[in-house]
Backbone as a printed PyTorch tensor [residue, N CA C, xyz], in Angstrom:
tensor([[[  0.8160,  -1.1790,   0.0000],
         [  0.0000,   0.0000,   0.0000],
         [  0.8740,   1.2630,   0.0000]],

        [[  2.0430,   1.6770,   0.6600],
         [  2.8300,   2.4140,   0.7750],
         [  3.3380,   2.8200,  -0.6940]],

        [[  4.2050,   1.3590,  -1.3240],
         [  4.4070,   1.5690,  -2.3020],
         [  3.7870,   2.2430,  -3.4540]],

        [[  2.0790,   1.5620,  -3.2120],
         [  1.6090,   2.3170,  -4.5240],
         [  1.1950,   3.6980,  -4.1430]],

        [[  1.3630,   4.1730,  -2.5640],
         [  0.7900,   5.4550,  -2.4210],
         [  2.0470,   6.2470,  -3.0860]],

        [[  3.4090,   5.8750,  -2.5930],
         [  4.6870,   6.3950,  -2.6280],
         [  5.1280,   6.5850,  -4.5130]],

        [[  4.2410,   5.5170,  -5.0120],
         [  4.4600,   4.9990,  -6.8460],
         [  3.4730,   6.4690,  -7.2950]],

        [[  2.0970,   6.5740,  -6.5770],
         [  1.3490,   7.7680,  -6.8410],
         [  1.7180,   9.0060,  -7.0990]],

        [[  1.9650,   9.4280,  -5.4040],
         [  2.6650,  10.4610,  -5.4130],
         [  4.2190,  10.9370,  -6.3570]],

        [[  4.7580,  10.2410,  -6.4740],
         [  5.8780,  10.1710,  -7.4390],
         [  5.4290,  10.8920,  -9.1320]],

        [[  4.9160,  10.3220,  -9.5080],
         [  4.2700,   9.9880, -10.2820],
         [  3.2960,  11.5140, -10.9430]],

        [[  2.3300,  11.7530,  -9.8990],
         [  2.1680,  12.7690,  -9.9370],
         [  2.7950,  14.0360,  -9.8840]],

        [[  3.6910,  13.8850,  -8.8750],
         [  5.1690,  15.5960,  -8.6150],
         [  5.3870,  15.2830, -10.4090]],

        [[  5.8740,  13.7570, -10.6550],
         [  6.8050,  14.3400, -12.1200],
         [  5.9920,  15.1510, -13.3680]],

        [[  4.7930,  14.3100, -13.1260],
         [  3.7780,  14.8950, -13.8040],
         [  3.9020,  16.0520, -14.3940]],

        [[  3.2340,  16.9790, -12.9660],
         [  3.3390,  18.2260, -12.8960],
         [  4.6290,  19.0870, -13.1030]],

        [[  5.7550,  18.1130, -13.0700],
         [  6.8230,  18.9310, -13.0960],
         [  7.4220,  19.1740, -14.3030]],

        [[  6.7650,  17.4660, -15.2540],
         [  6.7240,  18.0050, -16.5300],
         [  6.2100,  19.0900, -17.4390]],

        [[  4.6700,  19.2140, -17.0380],
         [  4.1300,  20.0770, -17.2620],
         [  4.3970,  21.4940, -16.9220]],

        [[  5.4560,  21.8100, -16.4240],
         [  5.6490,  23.3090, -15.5170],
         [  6.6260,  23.5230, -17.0130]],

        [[  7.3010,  22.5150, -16.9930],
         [  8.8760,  22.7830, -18.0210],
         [  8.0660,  22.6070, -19.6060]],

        [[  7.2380,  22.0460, -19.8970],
         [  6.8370,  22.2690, -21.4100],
         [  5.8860,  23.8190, -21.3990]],

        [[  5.2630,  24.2430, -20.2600],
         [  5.1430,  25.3720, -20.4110],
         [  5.7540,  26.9400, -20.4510]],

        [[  6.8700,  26.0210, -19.8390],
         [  8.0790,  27.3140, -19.8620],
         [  8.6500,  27.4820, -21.2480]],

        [[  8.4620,  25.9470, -22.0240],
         [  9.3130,  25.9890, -23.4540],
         [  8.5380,  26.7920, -23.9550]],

        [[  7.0060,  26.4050, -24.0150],
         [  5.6650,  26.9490, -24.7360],
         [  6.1620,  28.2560, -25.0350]],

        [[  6.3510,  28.7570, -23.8260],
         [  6.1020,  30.7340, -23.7760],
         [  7.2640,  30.7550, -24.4080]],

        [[  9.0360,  29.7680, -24.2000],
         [  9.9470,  30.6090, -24.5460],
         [  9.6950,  30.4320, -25.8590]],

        [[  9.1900,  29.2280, -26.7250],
         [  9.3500,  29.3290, -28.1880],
         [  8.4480,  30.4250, -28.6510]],

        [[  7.1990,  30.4770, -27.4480],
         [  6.0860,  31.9520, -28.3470],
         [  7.1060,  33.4480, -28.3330]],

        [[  7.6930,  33.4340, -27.5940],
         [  8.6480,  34.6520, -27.6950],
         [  9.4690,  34.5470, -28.5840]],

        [[ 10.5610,  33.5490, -28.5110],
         [ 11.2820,  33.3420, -29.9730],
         [ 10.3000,  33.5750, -31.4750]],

        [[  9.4000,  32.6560, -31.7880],
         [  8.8690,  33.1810, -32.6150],
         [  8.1530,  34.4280, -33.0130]],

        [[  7.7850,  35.2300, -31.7930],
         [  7.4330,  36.6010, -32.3910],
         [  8.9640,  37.4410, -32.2290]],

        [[  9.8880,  37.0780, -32.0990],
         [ 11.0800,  37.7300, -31.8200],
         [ 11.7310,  37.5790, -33.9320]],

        [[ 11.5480,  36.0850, -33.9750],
         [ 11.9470,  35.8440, -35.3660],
         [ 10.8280,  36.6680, -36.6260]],

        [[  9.4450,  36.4900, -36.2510],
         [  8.8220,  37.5970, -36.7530],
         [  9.3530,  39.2600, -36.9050]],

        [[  9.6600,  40.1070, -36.0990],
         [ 10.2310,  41.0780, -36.2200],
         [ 11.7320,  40.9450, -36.8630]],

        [[ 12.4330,  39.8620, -36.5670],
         [ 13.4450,  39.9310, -37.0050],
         [ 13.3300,  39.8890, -39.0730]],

        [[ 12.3230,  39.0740, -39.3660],
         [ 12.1700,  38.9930, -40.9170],
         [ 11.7210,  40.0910, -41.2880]],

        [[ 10.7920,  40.4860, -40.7710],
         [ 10.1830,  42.3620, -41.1320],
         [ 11.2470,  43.1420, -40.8420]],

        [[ 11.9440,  43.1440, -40.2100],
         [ 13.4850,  43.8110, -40.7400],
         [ 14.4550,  43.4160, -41.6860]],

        [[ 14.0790,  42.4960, -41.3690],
         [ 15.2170,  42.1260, -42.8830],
         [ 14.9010,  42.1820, -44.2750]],

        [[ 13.2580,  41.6970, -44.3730],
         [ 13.1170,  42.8840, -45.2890],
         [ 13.4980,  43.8960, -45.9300]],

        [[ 13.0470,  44.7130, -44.6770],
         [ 12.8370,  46.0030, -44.9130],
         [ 14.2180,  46.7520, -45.1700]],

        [[ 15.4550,  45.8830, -44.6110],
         [ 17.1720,  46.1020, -45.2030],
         [ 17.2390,  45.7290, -46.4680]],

        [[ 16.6430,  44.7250, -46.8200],
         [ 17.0610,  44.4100, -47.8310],
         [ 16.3470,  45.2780, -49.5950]],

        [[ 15.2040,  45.7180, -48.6460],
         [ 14.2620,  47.2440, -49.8440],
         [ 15.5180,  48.2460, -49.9880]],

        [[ 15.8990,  48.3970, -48.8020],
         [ 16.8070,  49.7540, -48.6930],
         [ 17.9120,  49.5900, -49.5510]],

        [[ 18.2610,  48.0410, -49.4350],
         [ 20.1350,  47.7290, -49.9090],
         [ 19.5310,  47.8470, -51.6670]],

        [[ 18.7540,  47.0920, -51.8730],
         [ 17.7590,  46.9750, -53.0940],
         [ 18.1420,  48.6390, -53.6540]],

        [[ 17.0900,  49.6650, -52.6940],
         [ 17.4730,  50.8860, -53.8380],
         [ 18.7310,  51.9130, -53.5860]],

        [[ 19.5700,  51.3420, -52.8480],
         [ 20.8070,  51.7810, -52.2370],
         [ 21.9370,  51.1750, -54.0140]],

        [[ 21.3570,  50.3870, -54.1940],
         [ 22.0680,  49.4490, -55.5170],
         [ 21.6870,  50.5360, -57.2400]],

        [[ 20.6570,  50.9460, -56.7410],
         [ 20.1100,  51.5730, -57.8510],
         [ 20.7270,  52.2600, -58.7360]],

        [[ 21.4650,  53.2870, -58.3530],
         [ 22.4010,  54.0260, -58.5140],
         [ 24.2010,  53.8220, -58.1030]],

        [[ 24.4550,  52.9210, -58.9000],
         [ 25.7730,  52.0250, -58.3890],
         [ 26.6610,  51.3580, -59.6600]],

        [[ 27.7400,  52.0560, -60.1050],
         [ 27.8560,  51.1370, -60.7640],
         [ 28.0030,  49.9690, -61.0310]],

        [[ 28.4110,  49.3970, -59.7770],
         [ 29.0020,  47.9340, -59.8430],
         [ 27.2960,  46.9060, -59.9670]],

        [[ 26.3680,  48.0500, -60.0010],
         [ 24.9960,  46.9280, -60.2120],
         [ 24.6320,  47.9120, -61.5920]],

        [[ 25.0530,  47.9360, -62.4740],
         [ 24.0180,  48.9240, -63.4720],
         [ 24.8840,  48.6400, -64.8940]],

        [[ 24.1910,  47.2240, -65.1210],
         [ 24.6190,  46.4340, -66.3960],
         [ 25.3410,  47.4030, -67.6190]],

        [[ 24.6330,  48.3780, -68.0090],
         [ 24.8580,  49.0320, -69.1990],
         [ 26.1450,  49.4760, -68.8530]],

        [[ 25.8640,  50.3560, -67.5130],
         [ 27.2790,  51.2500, -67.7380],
         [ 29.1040,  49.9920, -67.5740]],

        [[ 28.0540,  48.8900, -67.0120],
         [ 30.0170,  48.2060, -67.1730],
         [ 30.0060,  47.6230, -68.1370]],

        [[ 28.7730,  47.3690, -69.1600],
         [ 29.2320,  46.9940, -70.3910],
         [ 29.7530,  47.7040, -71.4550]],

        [[ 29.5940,  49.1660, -71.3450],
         [ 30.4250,  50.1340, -71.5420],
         [ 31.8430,  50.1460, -71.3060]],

        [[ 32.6300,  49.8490, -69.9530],
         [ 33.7370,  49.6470, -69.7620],
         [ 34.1890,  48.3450, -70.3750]],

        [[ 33.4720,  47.2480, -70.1460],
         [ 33.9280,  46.0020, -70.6190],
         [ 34.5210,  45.9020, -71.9500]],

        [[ 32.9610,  46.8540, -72.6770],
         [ 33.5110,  46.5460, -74.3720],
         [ 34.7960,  47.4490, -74.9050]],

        [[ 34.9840,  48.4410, -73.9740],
         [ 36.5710,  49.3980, -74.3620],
         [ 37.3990,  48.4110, -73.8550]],

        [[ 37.0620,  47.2060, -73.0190],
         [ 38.9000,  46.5240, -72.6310],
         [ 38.7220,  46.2810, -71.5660]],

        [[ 38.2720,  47.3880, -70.3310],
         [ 38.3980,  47.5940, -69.0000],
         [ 37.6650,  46.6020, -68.4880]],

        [[ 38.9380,  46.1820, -67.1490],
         [ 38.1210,  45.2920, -66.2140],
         [ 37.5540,  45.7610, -65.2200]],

        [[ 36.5650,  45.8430, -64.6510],
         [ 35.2660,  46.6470, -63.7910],
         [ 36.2710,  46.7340, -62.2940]],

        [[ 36.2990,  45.0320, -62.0740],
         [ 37.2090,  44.8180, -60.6280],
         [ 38.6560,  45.3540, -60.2920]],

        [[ 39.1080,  46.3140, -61.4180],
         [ 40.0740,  47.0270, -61.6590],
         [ 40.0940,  48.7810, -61.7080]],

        [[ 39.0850,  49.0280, -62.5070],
         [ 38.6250,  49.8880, -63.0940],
         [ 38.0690,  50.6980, -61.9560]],

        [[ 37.1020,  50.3680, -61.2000],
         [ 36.6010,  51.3860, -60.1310],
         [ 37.4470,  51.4500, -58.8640]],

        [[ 38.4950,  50.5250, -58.4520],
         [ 39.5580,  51.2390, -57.7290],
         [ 40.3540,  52.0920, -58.0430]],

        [[ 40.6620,  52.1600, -59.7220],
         [ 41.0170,  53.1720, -60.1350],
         [ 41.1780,  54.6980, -59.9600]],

        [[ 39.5490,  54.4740, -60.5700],
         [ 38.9740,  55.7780, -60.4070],
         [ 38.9310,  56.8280, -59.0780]],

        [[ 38.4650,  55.7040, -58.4180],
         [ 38.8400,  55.9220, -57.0820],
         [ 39.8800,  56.3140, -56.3180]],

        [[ 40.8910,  56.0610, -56.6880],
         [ 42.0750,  56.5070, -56.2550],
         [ 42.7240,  57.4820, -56.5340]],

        [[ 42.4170,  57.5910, -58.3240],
         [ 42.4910,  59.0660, -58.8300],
         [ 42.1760,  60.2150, -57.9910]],

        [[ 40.8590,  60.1190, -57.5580],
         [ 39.8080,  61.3840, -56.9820],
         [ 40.8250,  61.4260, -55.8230]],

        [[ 41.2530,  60.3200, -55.1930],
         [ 41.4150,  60.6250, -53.4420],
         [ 42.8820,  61.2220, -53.6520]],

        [[ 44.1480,  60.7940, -54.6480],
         [ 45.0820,  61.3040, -55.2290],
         [ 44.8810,  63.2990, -55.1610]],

        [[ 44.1260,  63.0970, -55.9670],
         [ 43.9700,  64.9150, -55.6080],
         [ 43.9140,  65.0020, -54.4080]],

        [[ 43.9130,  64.7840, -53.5210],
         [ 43.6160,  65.1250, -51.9040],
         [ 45.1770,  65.6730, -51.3950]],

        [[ 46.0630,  65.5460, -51.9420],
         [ 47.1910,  66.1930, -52.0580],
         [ 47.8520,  66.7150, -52.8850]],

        [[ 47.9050,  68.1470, -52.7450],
         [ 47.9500,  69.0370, -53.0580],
         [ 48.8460,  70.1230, -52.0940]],

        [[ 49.6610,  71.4480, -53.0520],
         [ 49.9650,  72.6650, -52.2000],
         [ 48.7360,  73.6580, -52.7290]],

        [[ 48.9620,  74.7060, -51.8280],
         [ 48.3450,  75.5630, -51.9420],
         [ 47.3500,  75.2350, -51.0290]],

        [[ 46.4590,  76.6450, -51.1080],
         [ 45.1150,  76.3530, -50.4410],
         [ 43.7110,  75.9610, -51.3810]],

        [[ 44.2060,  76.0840, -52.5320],
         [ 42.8790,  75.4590, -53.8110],
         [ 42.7200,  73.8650, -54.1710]],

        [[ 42.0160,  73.3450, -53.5600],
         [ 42.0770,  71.7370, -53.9160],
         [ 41.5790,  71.5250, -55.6790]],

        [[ 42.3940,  70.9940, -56.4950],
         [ 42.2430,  70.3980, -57.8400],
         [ 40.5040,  70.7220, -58.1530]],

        [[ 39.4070,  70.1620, -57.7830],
         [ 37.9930,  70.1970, -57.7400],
         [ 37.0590,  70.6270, -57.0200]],

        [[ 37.2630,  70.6800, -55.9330],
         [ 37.0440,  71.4330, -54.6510],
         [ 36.5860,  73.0340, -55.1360]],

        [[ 35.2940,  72.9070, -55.2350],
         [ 35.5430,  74.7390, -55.7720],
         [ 35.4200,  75.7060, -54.5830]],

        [[ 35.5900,  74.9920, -53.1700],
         [ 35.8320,  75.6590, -51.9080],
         [ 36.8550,  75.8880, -51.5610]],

        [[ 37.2200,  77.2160, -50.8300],
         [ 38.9270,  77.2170, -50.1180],
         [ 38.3850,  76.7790, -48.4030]],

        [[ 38.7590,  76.1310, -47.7860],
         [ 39.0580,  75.9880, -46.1790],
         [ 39.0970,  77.1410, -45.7870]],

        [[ 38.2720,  77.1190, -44.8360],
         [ 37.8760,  78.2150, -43.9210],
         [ 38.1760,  77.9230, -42.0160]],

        [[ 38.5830,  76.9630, -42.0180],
         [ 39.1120,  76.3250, -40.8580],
         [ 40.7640,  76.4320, -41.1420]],

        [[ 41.3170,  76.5420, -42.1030],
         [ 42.9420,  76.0350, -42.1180],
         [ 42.9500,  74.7260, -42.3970]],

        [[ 42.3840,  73.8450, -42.6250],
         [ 42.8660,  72.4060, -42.9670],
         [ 42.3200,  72.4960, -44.5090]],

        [[ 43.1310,  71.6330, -45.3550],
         [ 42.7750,  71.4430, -46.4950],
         [ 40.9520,  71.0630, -46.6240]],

        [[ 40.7160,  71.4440, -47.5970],
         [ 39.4810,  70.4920, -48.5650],
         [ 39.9000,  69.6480, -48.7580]],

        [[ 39.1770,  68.1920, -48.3540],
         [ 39.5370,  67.0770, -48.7460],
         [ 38.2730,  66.3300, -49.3520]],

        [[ 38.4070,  65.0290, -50.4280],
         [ 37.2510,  64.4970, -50.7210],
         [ 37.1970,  63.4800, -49.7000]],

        [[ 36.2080,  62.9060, -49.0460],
         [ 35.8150,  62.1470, -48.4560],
         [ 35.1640,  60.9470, -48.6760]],

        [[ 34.2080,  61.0000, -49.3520],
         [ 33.6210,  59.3550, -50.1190],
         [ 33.4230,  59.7600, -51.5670]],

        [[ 33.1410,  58.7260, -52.2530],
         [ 32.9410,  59.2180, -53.5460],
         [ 31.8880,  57.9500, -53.7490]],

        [[ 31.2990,  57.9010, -54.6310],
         [ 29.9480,  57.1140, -55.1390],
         [ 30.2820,  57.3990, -57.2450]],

        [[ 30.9290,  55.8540, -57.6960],
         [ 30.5840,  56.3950, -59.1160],
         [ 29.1210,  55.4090, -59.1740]],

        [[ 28.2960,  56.6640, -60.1550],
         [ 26.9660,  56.2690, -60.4490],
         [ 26.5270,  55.4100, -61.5320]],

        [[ 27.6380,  55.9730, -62.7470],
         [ 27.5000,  55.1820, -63.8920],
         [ 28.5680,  55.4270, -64.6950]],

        [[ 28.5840,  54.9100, -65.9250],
         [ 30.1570,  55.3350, -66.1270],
         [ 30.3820,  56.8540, -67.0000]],

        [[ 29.3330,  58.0980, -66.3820],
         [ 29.6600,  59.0750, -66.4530],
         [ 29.6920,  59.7300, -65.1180]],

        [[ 29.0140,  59.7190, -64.8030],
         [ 28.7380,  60.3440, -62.7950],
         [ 29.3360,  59.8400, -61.7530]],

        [[ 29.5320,  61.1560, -61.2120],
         [ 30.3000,  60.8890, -59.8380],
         [ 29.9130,  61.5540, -58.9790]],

        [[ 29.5770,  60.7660, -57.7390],
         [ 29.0260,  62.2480, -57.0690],
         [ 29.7730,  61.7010, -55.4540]],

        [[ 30.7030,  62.9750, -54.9090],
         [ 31.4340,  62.8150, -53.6300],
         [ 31.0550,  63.9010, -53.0360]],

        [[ 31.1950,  63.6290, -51.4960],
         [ 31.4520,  64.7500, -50.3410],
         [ 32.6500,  64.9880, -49.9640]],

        [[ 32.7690,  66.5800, -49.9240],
         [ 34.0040,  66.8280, -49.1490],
         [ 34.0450,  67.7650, -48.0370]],

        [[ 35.1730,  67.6560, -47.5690],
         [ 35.1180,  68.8420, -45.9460],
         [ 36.3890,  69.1010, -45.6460]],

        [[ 36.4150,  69.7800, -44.8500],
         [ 37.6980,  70.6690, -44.3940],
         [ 37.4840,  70.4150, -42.8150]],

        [[ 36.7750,  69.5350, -41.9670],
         [ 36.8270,  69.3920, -41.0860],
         [ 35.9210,  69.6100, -39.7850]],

        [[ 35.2410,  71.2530, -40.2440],
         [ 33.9990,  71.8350, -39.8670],
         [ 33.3160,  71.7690, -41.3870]],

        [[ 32.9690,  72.4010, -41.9540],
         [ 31.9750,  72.7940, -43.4620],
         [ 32.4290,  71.2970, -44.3880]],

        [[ 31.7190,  71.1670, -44.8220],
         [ 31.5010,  69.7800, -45.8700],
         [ 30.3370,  70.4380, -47.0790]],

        [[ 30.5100,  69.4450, -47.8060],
         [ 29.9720,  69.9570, -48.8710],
         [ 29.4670,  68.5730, -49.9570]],

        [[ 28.8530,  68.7990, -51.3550],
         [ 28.7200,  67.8170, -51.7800],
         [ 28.9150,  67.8910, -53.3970]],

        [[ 29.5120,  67.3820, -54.2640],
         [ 29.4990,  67.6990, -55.4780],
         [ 29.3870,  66.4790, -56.4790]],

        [[ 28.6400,  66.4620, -57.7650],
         [ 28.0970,  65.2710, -59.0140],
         [ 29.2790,  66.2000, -59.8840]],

        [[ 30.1300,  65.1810, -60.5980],
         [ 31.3710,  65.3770, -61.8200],
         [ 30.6400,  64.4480, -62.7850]],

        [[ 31.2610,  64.7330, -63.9650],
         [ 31.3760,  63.7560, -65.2530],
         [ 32.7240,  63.5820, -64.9390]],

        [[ 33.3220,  62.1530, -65.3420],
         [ 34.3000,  61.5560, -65.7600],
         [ 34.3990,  60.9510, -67.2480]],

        [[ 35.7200,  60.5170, -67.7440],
         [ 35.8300,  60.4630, -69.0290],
         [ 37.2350,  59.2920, -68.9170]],

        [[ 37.5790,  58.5170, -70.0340],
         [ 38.8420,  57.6570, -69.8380],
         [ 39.0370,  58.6680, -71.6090]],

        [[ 40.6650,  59.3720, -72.0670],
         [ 41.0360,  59.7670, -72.6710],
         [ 41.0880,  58.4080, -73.7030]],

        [[ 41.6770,  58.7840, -74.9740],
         [ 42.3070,  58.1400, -75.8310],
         [ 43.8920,  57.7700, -75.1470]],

        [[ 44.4500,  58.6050, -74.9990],
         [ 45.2220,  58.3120, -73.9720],
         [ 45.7140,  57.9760, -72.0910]],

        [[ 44.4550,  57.2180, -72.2910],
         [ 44.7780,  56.3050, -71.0630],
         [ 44.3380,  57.4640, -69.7770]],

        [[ 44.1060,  58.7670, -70.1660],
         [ 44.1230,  59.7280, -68.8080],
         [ 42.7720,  59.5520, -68.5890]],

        [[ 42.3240,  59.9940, -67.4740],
         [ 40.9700,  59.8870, -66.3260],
         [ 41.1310,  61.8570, -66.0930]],

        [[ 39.6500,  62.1040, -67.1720],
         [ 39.3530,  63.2700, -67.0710],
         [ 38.4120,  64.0560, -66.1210]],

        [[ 38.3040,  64.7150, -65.2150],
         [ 37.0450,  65.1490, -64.1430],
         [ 36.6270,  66.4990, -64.5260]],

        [[ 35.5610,  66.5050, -64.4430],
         [ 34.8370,  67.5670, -65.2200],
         [ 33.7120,  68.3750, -63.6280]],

        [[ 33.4900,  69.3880, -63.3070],
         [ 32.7650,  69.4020, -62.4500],
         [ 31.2380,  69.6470, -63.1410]],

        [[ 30.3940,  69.4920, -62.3410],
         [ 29.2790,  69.8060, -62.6710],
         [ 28.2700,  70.9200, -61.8420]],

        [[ 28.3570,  70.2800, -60.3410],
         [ 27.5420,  70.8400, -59.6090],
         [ 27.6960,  71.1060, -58.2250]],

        [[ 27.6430,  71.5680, -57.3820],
         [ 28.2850,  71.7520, -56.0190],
         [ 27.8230,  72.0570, -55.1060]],

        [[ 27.8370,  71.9230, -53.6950],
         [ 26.8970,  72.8830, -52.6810],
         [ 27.6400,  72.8030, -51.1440]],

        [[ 27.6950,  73.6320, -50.8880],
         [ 28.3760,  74.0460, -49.3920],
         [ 27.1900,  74.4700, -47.9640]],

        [[ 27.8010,  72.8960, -47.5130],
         [ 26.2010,  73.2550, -45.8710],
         [ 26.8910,  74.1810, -44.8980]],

        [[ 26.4040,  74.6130, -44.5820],
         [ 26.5320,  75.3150, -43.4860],
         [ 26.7360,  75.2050, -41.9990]]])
């Protein structure tokens, strides 16, 4: 009699004790899953952004590297290039930076800071002197002779 009271009681604690721990999973997986819910509606919603962040890019905008391609140029070559060109001007004497149609008003040079090519005519970078920044869209050009031409276009100084 003991036994089966002692087999009962047993029996029952585990019971319940099972039941305490599948309800703890219950809630933690209902939280995980509305946790993974928000997490996909963000990722999404990164991935809309990266989507029209690409839009304007050359390294996504078929035409313009088939443009480079069919002159010769290799793309994975080609836009470090360019790139390096622009940041190349960043030294300089004087107080007139090469493109920069700002002089420093702090004492530190104008410098370019990022650059974005758009397509394989546009360029559009920010630059600053440290306090004032600014933002400017160029045409670029590859010469007959091998030179990388910058052309300005447009410019604006924040305040």
């Amino acid at each position: 009699m003991y036994l089966f009271i002692f087999s009962l009681l047993l029996i029952l604690f585990l019971f319940m004790n099972s039941k305490s721990i599948i309800e703890d999973y219950d809630k933690n997986l209902s939280k995980l899953e509305a946790k993974e819910a928000i997490y996909e509606d963000s990722l999404k919603t990164l991935k809309d952004e990266n989507f029209e962040l690409m839009r304007f890019s050359l390294e996504f905008n078929d035409d313009a590297m088939s443009y480079f391609e069919d002159q010769g140029y290799k793309i994975s070559e080609l836009i470090p290039f360019i790139k390096d060109e622009l940041y190349k001007l960043n030294v300089y004497e004087g107080d007139d930076h090469p493109l920069v149609p700002y002089a420093s008003m702090t004492g530190n040079k104008m410098m370019i800071n990022s650059i974005k090519l758009l397509n394989n005519r546009w360029i559009i970078a920010d630059f600053s002197d440290g306090k004032y920044w600014g933002e400017m869209i160029m045409t670029y050009e590859i010469t007959d002779e091998q030179e990388l031409k910058f052309k300005l276009l447009d410019y604006l100084l924040y305040h």
